[in-house]
TORLUM-651654 format. One record per atom (N, C-alpha, C): residue number from 1; x, y, z; atom name; residue in three letters. Coordinates in pm, whole numbers. Example, Ala and Ser with C-alpha at 12.3 -4.5 7.8 and 13.67 -1.06 7.14 Angstrom:
NODE  seq       u       v       w  atom  type
NODE    1    1319    -569     780     N   ALA
NODE    1    1230    -450     780    CA   ALA
NODE    1    1320    -330     780     C   ALA
NODE    2    1285    -225     708     N   SER
NODE    2    1367    -106     714    CA   SER
NODE    2    1290       3     787     C   SER
//
This chain:
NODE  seq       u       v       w  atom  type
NODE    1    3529   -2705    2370     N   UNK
NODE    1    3494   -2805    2272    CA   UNK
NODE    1    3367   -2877    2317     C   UNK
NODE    2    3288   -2893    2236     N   UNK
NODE    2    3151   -2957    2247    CA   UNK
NODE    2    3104   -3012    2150     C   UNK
NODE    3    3048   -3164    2178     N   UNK
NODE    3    3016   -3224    2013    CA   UNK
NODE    3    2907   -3247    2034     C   UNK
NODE    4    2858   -3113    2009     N   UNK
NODE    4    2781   -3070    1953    CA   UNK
NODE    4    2716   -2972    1842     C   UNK
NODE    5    2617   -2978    1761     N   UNK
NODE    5    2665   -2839    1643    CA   UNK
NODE    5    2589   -2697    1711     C   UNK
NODE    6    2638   -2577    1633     N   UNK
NODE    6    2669   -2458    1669    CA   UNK
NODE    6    2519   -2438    1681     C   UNK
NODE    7    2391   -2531    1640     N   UNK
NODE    7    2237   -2500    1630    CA   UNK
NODE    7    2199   -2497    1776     C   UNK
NODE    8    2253   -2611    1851     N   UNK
NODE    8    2230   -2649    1996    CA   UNK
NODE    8    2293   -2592    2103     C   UNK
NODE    9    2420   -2512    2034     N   UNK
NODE    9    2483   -2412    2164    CA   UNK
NODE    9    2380   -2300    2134     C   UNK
NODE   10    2356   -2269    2044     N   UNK
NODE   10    2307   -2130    2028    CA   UNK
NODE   10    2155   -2148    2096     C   UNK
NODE   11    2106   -2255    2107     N   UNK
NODE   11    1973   -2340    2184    CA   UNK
NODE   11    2013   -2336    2342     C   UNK
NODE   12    2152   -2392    2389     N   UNK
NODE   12    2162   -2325    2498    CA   UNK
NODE   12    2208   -2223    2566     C   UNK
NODE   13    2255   -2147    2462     N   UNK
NODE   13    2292   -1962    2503    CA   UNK
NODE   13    2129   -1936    2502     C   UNK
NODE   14    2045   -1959    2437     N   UNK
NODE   14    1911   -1880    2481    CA   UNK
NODE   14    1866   -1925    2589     C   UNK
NODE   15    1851   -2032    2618     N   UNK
NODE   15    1798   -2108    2747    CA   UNK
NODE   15    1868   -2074    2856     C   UNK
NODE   16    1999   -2028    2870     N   UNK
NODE   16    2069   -2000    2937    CA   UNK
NODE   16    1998   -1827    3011     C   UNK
NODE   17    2020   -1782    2873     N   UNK
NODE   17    1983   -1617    2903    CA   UNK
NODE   17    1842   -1589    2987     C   UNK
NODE   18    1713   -1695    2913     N   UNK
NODE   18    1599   -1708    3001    CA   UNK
NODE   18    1605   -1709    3098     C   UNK
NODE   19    1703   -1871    3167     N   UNK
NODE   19    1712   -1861    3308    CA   UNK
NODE   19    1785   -1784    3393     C   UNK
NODE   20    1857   -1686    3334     N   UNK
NODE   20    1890   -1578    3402    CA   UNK
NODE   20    1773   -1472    3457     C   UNK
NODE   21    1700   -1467    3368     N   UNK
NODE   21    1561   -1376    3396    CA   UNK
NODE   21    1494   -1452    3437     C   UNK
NODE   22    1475   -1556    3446     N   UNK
NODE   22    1354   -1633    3531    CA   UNK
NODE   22    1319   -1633    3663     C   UNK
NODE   23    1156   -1585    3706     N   UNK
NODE   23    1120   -1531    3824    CA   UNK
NODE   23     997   -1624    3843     C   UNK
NODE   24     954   -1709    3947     N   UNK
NODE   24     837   -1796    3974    CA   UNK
NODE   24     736   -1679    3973     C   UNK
NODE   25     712   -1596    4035     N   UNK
NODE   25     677   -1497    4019    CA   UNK
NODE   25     571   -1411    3950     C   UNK
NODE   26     659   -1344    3821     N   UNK
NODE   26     598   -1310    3705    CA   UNK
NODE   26     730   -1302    3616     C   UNK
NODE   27     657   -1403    3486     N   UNK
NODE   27     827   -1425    3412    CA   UNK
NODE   27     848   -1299    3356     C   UNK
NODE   28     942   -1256    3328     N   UNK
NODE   28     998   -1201    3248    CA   UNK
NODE   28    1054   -1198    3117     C   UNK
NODE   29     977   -1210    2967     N   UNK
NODE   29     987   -1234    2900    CA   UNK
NODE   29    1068   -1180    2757     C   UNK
NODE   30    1196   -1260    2704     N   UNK
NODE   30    1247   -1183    2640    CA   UNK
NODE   30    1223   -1224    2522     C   UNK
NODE   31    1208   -1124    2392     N   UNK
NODE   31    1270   -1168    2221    CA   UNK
NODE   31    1414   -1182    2193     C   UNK
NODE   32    1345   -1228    2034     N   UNK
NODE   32    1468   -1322    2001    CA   UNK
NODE   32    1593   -1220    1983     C   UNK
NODE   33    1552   -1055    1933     N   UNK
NODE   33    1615   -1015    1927    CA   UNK
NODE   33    1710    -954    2062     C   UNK
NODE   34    1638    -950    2198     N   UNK
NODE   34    1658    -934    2314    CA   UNK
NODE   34    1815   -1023    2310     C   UNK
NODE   35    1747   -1106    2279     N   UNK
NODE   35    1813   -1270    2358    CA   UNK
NODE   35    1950   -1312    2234     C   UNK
NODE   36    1971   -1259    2130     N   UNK
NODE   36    2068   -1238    2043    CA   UNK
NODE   36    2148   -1145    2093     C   UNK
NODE   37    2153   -1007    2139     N   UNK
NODE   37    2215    -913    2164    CA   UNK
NODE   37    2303    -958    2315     C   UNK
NODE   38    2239   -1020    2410     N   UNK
NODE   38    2267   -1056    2527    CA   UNK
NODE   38    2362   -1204    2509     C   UNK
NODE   39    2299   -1232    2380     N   UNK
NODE   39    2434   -1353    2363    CA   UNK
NODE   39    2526   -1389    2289     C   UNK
NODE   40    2519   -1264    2191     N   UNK
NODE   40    2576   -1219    2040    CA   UNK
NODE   40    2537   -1316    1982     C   UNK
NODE   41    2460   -1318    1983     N   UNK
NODE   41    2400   -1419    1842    CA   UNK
NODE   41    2317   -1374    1707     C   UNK
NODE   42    2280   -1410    1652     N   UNK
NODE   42    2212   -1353    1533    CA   UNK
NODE   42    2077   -1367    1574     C   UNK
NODE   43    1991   -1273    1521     N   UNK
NODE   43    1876   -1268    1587    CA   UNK
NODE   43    1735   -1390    1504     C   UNK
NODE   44    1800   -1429    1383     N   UNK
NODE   44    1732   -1567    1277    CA   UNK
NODE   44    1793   -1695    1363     C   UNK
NODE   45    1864   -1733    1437     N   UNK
NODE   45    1904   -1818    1480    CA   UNK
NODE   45    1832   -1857    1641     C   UNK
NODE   46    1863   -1750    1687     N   UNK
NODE   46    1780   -1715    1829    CA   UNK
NODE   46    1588   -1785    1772     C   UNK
NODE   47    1544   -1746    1691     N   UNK
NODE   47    1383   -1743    1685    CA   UNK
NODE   47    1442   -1887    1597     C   UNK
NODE   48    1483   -1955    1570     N   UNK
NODE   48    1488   -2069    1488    CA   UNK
NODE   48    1466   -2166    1624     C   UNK
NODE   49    1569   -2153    1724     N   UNK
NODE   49    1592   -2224    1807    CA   UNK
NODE   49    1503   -2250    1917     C   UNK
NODE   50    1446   -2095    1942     N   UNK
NODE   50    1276   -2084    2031    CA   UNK
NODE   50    1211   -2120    1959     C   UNK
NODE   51    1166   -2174    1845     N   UNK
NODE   51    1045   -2179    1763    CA   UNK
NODE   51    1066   -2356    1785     C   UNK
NODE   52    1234   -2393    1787     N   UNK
NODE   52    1188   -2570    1793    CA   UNK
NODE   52    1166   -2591    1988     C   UNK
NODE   53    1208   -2497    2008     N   UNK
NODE   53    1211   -2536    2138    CA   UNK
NODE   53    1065   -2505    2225     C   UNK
NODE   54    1003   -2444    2177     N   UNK
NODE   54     838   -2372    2183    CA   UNK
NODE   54     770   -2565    2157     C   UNK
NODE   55     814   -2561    2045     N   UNK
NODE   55     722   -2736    2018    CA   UNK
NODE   55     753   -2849    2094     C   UNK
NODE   56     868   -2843    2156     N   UNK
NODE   56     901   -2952    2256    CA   UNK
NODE   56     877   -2928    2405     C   UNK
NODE   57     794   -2776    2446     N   UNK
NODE   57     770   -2754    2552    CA   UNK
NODE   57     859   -2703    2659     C   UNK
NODE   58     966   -2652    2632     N   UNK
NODE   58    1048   -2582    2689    CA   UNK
NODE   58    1038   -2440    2701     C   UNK
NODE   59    1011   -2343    2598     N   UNK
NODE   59     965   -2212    2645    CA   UNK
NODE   59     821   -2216    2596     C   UNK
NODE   60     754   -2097    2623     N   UNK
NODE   60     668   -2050    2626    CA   UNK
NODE   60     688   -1924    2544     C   UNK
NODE   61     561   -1851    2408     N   UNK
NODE   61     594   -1763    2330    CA   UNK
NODE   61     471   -1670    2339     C   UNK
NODE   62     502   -1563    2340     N   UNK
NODE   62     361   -1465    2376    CA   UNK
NODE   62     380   -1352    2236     C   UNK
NODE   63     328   -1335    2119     N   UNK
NODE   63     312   -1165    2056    CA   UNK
NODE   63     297   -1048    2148     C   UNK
NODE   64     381    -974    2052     N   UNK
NODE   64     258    -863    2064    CA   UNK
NODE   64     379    -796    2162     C   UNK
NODE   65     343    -644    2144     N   UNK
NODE   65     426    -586    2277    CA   UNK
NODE   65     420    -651    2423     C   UNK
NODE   66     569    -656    2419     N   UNK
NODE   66     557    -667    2565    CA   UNK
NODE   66     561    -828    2576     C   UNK
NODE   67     571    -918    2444     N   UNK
NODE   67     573   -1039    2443    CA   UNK
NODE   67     703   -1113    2423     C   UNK
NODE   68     711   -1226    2404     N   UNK
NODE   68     886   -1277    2407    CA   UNK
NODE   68     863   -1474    2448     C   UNK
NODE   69     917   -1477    2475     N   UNK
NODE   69     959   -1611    2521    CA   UNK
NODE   69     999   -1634    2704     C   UNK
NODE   70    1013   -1744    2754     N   UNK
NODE   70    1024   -1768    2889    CA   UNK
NODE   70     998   -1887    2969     C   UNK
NODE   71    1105   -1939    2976     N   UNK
NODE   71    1066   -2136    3016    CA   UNK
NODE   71     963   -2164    3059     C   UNK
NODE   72     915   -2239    2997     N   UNK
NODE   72     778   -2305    3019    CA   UNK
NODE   72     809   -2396    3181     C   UNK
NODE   73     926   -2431    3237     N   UNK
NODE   73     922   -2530    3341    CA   UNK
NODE   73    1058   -2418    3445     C   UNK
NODE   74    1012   -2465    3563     N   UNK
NODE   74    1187   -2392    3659    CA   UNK
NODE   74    1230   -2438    3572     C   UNK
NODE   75    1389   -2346    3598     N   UNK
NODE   75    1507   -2412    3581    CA   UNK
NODE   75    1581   -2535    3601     C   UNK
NODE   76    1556   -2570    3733     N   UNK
NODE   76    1593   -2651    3805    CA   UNK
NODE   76    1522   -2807    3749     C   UNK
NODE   77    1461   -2783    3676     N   UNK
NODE   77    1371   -2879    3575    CA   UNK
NODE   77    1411   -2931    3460     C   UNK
NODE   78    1468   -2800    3415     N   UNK
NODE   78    1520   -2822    3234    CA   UNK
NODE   78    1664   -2874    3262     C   UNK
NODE   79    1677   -2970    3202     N   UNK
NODE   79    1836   -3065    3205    CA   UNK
NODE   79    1934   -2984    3005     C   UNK
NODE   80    2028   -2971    3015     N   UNK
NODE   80    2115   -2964    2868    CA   UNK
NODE   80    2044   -3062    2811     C   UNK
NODE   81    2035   -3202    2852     N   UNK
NODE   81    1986   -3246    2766    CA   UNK
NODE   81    1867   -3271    2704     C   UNK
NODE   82    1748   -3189    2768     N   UNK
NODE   82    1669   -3161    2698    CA   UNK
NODE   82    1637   -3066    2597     C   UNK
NODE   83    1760   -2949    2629     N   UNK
NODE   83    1740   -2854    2526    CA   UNK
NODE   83    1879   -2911    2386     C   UNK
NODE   84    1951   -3005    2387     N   UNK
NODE   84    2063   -3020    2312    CA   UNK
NODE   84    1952   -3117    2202     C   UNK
NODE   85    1932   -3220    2277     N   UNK
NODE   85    1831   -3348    2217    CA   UNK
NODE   85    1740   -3282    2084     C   UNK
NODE   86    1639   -3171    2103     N   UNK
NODE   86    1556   -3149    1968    CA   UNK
NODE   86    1664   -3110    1842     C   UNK
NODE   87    1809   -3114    1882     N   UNK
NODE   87    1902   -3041    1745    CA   UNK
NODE   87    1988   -3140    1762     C   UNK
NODE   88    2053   -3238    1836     N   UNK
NODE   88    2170   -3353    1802    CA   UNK
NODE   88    2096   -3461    1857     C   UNK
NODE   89    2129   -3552    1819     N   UNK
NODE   89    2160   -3693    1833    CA   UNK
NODE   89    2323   -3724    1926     C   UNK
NODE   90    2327   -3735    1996     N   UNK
NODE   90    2380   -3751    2097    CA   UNK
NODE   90    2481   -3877    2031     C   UNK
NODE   91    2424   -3992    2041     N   UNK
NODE   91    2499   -4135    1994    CA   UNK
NODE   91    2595   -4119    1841     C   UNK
NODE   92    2545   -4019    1769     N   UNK
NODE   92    2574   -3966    1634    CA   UNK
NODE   92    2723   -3873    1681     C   UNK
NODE   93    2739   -3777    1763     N   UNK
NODE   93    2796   -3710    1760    CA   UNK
NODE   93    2970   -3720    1839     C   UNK
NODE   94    3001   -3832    1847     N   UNK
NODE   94    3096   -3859    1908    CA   UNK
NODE   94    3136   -4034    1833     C   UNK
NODE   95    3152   -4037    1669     N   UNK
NODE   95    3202   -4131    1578    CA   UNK
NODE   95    3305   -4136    1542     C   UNK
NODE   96    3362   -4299    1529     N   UNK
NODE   96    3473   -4335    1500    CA   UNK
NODE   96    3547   -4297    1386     C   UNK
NODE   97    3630   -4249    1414     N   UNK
NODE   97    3689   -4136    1333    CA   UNK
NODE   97    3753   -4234    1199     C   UNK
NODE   98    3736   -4351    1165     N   UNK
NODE   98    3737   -4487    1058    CA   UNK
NODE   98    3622   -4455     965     C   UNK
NODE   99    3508   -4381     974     N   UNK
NODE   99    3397   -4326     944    CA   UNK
NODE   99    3301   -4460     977     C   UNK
NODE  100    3162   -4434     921     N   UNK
NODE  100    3053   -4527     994    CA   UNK
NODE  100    3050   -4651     943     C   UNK
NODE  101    3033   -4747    1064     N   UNK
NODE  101    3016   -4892     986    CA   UNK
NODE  101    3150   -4911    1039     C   UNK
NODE  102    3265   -4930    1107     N   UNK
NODE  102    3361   -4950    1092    CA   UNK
NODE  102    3369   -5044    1237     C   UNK
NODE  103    3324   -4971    1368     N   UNK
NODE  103    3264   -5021    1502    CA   UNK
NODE  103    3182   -5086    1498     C   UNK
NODE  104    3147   -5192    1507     N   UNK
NODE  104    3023   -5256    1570    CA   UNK
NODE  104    3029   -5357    1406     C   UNK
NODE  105    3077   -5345    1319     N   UNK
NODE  105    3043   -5468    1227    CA   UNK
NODE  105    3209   -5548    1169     C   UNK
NODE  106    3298   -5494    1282     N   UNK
NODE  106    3438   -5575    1263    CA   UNK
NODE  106    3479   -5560    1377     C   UNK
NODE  107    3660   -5547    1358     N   UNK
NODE  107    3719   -5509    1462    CA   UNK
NODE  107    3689   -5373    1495     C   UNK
NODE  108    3667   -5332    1619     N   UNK
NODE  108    3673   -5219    1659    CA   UNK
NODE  108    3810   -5109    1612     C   UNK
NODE  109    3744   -4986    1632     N   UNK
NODE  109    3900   -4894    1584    CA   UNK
NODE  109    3981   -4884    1756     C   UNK
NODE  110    4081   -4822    1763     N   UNK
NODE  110    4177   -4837    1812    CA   UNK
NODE  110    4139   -4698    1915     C   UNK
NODE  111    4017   -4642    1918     N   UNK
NODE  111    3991   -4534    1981    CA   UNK
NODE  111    3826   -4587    2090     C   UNK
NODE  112    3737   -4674    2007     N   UNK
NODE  112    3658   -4708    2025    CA   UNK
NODE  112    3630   -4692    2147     C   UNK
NODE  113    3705   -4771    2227     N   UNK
NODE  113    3624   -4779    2400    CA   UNK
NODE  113    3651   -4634    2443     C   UNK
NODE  114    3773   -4571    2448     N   UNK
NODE  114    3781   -4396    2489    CA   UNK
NODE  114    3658   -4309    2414     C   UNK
NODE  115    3599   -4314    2270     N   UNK
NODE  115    3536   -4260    2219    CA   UNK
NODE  115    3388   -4289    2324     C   UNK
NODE  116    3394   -4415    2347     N   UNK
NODE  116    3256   -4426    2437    CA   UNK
NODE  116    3239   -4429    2566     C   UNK
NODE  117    3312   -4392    2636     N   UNK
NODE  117    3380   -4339    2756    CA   UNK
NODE  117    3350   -4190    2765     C   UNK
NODE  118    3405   -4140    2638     N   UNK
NODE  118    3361   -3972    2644    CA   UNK
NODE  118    3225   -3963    2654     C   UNK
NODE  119    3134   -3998    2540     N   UNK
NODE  119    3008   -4025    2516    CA   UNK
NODE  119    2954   -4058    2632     C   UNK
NODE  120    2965   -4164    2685     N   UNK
NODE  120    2905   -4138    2823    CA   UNK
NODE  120    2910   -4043    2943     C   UNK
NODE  121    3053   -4028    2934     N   UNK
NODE  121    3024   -3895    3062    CA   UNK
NODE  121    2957   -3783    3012     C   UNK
NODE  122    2995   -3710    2871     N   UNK
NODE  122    2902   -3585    2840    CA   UNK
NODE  122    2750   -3652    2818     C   UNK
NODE  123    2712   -3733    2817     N   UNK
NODE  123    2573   -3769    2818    CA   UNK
NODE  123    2513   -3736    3000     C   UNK
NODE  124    2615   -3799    3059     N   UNK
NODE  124    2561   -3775    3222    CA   UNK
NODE  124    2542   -3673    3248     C   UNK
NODE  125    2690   -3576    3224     N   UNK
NODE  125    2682   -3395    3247    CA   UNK
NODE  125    2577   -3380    3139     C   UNK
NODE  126    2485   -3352    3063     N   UNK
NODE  126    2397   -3312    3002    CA   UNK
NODE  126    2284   -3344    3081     C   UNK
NODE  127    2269   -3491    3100     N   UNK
NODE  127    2132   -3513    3161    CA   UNK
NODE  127    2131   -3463    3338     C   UNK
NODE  128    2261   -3452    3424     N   UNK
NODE  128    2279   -3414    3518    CA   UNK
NODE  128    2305   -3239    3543     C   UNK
NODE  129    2306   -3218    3463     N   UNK
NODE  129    2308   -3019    3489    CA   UNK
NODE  129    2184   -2959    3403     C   UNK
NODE  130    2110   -2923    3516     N   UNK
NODE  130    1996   -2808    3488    CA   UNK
NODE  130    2024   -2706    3453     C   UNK
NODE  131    1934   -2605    3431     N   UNK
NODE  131    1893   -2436    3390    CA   UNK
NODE  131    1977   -2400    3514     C   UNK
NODE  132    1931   -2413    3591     N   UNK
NODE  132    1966   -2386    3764    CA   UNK
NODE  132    2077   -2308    3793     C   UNK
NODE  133    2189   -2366    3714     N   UNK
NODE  133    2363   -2375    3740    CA   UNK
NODE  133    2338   -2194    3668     C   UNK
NODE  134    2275   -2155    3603     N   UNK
NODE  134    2221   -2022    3521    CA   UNK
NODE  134    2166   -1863    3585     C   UNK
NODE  135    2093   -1937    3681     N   UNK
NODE  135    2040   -1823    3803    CA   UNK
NODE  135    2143   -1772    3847     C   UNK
NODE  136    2085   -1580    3888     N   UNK
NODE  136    2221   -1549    3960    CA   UNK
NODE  136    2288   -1529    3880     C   UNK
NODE  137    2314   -1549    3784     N   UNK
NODE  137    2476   -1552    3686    CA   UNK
NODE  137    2434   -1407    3618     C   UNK
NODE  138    2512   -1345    3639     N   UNK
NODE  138    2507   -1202    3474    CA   UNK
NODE  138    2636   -1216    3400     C   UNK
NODE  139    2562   -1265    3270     N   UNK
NODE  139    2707   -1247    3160    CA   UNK
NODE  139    2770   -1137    3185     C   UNK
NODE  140    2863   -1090    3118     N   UNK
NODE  140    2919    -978    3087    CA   UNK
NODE  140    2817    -953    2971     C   UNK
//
């Protein structure tokens, strides 16, 4: 479970798959369709997600044979929550289930402080786990 939507996992199944191939080196650069097959994903979703993530400076995009995508920064650099942030709102995604307006302009709901309790720790694990945890790893 992750509250987050299915735009931003599929944002970090690619980011994920990069830093599996990622070499200081010489990168190794995969497409979207590469990077769909390796994560079952659809291959319009994959290039949706590099294309926002290309503008916020996270990968890097090359044409042309032999071209693809490939983190623009180490791993050890890129936090979840930089790749979750260009597709959720974070503060949005963990609401009082009273719907909006209900916290903060009366009594609180009866979930309130646990709801922001959660919110904070998955905010920490996001901003506290890199690409990094990714290296080394081969999916199945």
């Amino acid at each position: 479970m992750t509250p987050y939507g299915k735009v931003a996992q599929a944002a970090i199944a690619s980011m994920s798959c990069l830093a599996e191939q990622y070499s200081s080196k010489a990168p190794l650069r995969l497409n979207s369709r590469e990077i769909g097959e390796k994560r079952n994903l659809s291959q319009a979703i994959v290039a949706k997600v590099l294309t926002t993530l290309s503008q916020v400076g996270l990968v890097t995009g090359a044409p042309g044979p032999g071209g693809g995508y490939a983190l623009a920064r180490k791993p050890k650099e890129i936090t979840l929550l930089d790749i979750v942030s260009p597709f959720n709102r974070l503060e949005q995604t963990l609401m009082c289930p009273f719907g909006e307006g209900w916290c903060g302009t009366g009594p609180q709901c009866p979930l309130h402080t646990e709801l922001e309790d959660l919110r904070m720790q998955f905010s920490d694990f996001l901003s506290q786990t890199t690409l990094e945890c990714f290296q080394d790893h081969n999916s199945p």
